[in-house]
N, C-alpha and C positions, 0 to 999 in steps of 0.2 A: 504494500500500500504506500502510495506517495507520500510524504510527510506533509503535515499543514505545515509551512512558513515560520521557523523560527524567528522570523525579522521582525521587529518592533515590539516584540512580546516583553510584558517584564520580566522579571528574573526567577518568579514563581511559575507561571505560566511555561517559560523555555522547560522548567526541572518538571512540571505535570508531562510536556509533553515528549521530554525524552524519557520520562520511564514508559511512558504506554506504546512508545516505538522503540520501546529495548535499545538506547542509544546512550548509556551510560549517565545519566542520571547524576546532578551534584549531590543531592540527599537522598535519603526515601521520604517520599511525600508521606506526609502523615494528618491527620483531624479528629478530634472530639466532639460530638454532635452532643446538646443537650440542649433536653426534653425541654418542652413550657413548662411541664408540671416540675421539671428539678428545679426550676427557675423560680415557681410559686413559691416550692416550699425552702428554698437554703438564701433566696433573696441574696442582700448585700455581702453574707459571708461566701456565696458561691461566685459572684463578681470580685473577691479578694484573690479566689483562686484563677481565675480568669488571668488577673490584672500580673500575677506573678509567675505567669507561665505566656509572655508575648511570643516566645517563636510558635506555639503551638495555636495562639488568637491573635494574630497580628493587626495592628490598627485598635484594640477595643477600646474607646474611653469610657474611663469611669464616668459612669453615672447615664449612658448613653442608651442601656436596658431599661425598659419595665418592666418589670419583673410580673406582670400578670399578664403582658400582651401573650395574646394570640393570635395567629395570622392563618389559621385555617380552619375553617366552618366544621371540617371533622372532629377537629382539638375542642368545639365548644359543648356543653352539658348541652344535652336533651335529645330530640328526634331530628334529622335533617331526611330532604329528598334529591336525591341527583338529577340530572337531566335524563338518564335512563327510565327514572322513576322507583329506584332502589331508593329505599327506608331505612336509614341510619341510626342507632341510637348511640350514645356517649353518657356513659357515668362517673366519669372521673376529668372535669375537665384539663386540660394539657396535655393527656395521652389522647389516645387514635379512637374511632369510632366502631363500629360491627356493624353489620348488614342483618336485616331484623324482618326484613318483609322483601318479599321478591315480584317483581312487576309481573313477567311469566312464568310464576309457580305453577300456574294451571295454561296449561297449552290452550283453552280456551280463547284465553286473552291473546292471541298473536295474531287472530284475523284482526282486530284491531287498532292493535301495538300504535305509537307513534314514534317512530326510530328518532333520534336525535339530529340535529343540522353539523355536522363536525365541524363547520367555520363559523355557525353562529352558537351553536349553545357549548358554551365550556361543564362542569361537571358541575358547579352548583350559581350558575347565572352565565349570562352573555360572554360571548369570547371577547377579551381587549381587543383595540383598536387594533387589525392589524399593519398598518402604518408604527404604532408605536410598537407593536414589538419588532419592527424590519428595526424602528430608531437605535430602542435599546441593546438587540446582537451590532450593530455599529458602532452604539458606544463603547461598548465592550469590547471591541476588539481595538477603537482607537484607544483605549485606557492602557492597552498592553496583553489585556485578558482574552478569553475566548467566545464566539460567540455562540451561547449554548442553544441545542433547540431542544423542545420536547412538546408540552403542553399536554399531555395524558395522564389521566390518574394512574395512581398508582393501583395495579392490576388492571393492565388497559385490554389484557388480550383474555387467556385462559383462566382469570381470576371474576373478569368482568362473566363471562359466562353463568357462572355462579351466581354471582351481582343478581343478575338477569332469572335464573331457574332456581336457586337456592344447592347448597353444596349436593345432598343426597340426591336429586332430580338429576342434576348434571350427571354423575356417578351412574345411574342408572340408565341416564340418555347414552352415555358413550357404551356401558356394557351391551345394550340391546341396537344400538348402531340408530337412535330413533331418527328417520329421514327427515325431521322439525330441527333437529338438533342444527343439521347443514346451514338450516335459512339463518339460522342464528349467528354462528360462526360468520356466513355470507355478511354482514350487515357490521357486526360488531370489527370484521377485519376492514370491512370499507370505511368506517368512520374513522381508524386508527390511519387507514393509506392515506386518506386525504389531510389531513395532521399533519402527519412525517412529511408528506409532500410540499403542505403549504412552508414550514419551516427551511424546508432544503430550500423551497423557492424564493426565499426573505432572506437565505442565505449563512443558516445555520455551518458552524463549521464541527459539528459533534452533537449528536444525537441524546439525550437523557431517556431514558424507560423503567419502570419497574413495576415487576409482575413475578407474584411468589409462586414459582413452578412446583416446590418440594412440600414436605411434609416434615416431621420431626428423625424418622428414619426410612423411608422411602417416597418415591414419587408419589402420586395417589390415584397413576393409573401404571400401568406397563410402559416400558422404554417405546414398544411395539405399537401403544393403543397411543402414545404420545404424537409419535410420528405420523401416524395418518392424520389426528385431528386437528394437532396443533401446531405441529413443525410444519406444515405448506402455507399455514394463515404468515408463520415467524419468518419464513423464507419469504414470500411476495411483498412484506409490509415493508422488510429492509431492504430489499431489491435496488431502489432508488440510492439506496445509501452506499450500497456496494458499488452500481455504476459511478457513483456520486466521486467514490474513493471518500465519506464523510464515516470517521469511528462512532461507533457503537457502543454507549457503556451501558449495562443492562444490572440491575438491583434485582434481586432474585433470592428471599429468604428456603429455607428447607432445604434437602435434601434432594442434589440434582446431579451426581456426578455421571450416573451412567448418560445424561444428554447433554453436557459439556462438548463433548465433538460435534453435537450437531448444534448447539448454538453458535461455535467458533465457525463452522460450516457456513451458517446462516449470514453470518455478518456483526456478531457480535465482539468487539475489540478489546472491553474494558470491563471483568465481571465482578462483581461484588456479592459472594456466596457467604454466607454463612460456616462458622468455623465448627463448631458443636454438629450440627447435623451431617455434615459432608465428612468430617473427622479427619485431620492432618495430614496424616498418609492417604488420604484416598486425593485430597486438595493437590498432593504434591505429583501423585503420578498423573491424574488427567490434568490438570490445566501449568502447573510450572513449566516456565520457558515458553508456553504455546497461549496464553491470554495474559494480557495484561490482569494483575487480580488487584480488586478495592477489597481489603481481605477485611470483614467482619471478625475483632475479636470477640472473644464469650462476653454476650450480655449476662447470660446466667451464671456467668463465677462471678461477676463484678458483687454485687452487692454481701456478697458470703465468705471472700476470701481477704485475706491479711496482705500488706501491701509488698510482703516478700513475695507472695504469691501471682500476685498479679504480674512481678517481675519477671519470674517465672516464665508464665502462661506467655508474654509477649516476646520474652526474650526467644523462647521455644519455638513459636511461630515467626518469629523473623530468620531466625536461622535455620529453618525448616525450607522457608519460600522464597530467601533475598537471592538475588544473582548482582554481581557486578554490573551487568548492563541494562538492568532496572526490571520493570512488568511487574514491581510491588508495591504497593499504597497502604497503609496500616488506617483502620477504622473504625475506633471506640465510641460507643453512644450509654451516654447515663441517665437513665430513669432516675424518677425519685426513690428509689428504695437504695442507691449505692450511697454509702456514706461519704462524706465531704474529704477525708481522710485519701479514703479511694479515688478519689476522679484527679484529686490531686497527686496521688501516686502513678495513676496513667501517664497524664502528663507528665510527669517529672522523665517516667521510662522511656515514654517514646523520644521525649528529646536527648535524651544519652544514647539511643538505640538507633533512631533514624536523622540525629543530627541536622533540624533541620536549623536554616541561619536566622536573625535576625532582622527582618524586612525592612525594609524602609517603608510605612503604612499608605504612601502616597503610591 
């Protein structure tokens, strides 16, 4: 694949984009994601920890969070609807929502349905201007940075099906092959092509997706029953992207190793699996050297273990998956259940481990 343009990028952007083209990398890229709800609850002592770990948050000024802000409709308490017509509930505001009622639970509803507008209805109201977001992949790219595309929820392909028929109905649709199932997949892939496409056409230089293929210890259908249903919608959506020569970095929780070659197949450049379910060695023989990995460390040790531990756990997985000439991104996320102790031990490791420098915030 061609490189995109190291010319005019800044000096974070140059390191994101030589590790994901295996080109020797200054550091390993590394980030901390945390939750709104960590934010509810540790407020100004979690902004202390922020504030003393800058290569790991670069640019943060104090005082610059709210610490109750929310910026996504799924994050807020109560019932939401999507433009599919999927029914959301949320009991804990700052963490994520659940699907609670399903549009085509009952096949009944499909002579009806009202499929969505892919360029006018985004997942919960109208698509932004798109003029403003051609603006914003522009400015982003004149700032130095990259200009991302995506605009799809998260579960936009084999997740949203569910969305749509409810987990068990799906499960049942695929084992009995039901020919309703096709018109759905038909519809739910067309809304995602027109997406990826309008973005490559505004001039996306890398793709964003994420859709959880796995389970806790397997797929949740066959490698076999995967590939008829859902590997040809993954192959046609990205198609554009491949002729495109535009990377693919695809979020994908659970356990997915045995389809790993065929998402790399598909077009997918940049994966971000899950460490716990996919399990080390399994990470190391399908996908090292052969996808760039955004490697998910254990959310489920964070909140339970000591911070010798945690040292451990990451020191284990870098030197399991790092190569000199990059294809590795380290990638911690803290709920509120990890102690303050802990998210500040992450950081501390990753910046001894993945060395990343010092940014200039501008």
């Amino acid at each position: 694949m061609p490189r995109i343009s190291y010319a005019g990028r800044n000096r974070q952007t140059v390191n994101y984009l030589k590790t994901i083209y295996f080109d020797y990398p200054e550091w390993t890229p590394c980030h901390v994601s945390l939750m709104p709800a960590t934010w509810m609850k540790y407020r100004e002592a979690l902004e202390e920890v922020v504030l003393a770990h800058p290569r790991i948050f670069p640019g943060y000024v104090k005082g610059s969070r709210d610490f109750d802000r929310v910026d996504f409709p799924l994050y807020e308490r109560g019932q939401h609807v999507d433009c599919w017509g999927t029914v959301w509930e949320n009991i804990e505001r700052g963490l994520d929502s659940m699907p609670i009622s399903y549009p085509l639970e009952d096949w009944a509803a499909l002579e009806h349905y009202r499929w969505p507008d892919p360029l006018k209805d985004d997942v919960f109201g109208p698509r932004p201007d798109w003029e403003e977001v051609r603006r914003a992949m522009a400015d982003a790219k004149a700032r130095g940075g990259l200009a991302w595309g995506g605009g799809l929820q998260h579960g936009f392909m084999y997740m949203r099906l569910f969305y749509l028929r409810g987990f068990e109905n799906l499960m049942t649709d695929l084992a009995t092959e039901d020919p309703r199932l096709w018109q759905i997949i038909e519809h739910v892939e067309a809304y995602n092509r027109a997406v990826i496409n309008k973005y490559l056409e505004l001039g996306a230089e890398i793709i964003g997706l994420g859709d959880d293929l796995g389970m806790q210890a397997s797929l949740p259908m066959s490698p076999a029953m995967w590939r008829k249903f859902i590997k040809p919608s993954y192959d046609r959506m990205l198609q554009p992207c491949r002729a495109a020569e535009v990377p693919v970095s695809l979020h994908t929780d659970g356990h997915i190793l045995e389809i790993i070659p065929d998402l790399i197949e598909v077009g997918v450049t940049v994966l971000n699996p899950q460490i716990r379910a996919n399990g080390l060695a399994g990470l190391v023989e399908m996908a090292k050297g052969k996808v760039a990995l955004v490697q998910d460390l254990d959310r489920q040790l964070f909140p339970f273990a000591t911070p010798a531990e945690i040292e451990e756990h990451i020191g284990t997985v870098f030197e399991a998956l790092h190569l000199p000439q990059g294809g590795l991104i380290l990638s911690a996320e803290a709920e509120p259940d990890v102690p303050l102790e802990n998210i500040d031990a992450i950081c501390t490791i990753l910046e001894k481990i993945c060395r990343p420098p010092l940014l200039d915030p501008a």
